[in-house]
C-alpha positions as CSV (number, residue, x, y, z in Angstrom):
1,X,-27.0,3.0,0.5
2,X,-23.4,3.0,-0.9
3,X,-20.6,2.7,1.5
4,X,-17.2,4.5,0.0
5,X,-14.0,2.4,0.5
6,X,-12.9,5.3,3.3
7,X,-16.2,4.3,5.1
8,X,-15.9,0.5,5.0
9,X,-12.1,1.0,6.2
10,X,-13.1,2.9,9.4
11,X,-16.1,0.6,10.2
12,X,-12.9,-2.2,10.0
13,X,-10.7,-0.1,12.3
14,X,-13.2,0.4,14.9
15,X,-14.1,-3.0,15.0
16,X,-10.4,-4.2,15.4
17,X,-9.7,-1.2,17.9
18,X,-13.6,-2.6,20.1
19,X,-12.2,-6.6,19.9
20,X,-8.2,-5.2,21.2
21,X,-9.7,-2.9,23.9
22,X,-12.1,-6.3,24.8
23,X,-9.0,-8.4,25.2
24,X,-6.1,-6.0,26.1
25,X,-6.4,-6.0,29.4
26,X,-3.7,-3.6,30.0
27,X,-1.4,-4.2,28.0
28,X,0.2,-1.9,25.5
29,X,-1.1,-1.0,22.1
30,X,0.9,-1.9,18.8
31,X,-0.6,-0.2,16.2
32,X,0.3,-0.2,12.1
33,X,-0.2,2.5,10.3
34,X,0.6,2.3,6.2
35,X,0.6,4.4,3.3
36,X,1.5,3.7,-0.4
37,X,5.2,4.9,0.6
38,X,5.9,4.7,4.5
39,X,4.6,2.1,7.0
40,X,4.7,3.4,10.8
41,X,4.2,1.6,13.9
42,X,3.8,2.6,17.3
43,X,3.1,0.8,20.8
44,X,0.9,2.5,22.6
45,X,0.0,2.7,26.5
46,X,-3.5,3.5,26.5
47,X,-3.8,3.9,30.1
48,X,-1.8,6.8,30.2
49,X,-1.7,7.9,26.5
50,X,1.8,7.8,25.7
51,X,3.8,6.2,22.9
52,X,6.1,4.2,24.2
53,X,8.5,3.2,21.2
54,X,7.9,3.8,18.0
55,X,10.0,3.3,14.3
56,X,8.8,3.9,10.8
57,X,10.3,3.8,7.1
58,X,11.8,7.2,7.8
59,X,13.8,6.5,10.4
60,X,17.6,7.4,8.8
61,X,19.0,4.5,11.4
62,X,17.2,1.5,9.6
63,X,18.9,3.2,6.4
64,X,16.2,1.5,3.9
65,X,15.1,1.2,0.2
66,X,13.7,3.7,-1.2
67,X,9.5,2.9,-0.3
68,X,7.7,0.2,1.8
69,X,8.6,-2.8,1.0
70,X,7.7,-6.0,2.9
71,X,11.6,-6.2,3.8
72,X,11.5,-2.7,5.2
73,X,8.3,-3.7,7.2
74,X,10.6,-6.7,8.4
75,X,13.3,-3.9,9.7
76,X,10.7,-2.1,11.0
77,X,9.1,-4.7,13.1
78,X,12.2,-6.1,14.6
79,X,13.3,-2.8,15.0
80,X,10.6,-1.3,17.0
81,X,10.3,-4.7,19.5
82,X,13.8,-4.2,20.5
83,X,12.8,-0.7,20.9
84,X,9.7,-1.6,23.1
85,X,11.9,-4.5,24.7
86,X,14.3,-1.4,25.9
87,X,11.6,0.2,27.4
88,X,10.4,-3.0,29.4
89,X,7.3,-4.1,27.2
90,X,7.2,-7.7,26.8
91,X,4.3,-8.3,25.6
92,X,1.7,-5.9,23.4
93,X,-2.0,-6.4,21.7
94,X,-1.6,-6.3,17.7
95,X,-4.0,-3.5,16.6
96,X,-3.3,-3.9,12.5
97,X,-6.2,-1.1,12.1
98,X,-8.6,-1.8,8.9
99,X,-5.8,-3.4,7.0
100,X,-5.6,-7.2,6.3
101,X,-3.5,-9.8,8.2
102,X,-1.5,-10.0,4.8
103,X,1.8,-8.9,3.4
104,X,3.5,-5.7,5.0
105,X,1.5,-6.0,7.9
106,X,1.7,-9.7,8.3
107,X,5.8,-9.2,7.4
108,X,5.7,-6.6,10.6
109,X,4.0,-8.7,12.9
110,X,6.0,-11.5,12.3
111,X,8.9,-9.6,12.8
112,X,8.4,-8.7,15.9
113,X,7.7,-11.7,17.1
114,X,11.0,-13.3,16.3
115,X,12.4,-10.1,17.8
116,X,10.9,-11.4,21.1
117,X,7.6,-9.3,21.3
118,X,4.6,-12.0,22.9
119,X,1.5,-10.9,21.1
């Protein structure tokens, strides 16, 4: 039985999305989504199923380099906790999805935390 990289990627992301929902208790969602050019992030009530701030490498207002880059995941990270911050979320559950702690990802998170978002 041959698992295809899709396959082992969403058996990841559902195991991430099982441990967050274990340990969330009720607090807000902020969830990484990347592609080879853009990297979007969004934090998430789950409760009630709303997006409550969101930012991603096409926003014109970060006015960024031309693809994702880990400095643009930087942007994007401090960017979307003073968004969340705004909108009186102190403190979120990192959901990275199947991707590695590594790089853009890791970039974002860190971000964010210097922004002032408790993870």
């Amino acid at each position: 039985m041959t698992n295809s990289t899709r396959d082992l990627f969403e058996r990841r992301k559902q195991r991430t999305r099982s441990d967050i929902r274990k340990k969330a208790k009720g607090l807000p969602r902020l969830s990484v989504f990347k592609s080879e050019k853009h990297i979007y992030v969004q934090v998430i009530d789950d409760t009630t199923g709303r997006t409550l701030a969101s930012s991603s490498s096409l926003d014109k207002g970060l006015k960024l380099a031309k693809g994702s880059t880990i400095e643009a995941a930087q942007k994007i990270g401090a960017d979307v906790a003073k968004k969340a911050l705004a909108a009186k979320v102190k403190e979120v559950v990192f959901d990275r999805g199947g991707y590695i702690y590594h790089g853009r990802v890791k970039a974002l998170a860190e971000s964010a935390r210097e922004a002032g978002l408790k993870f």
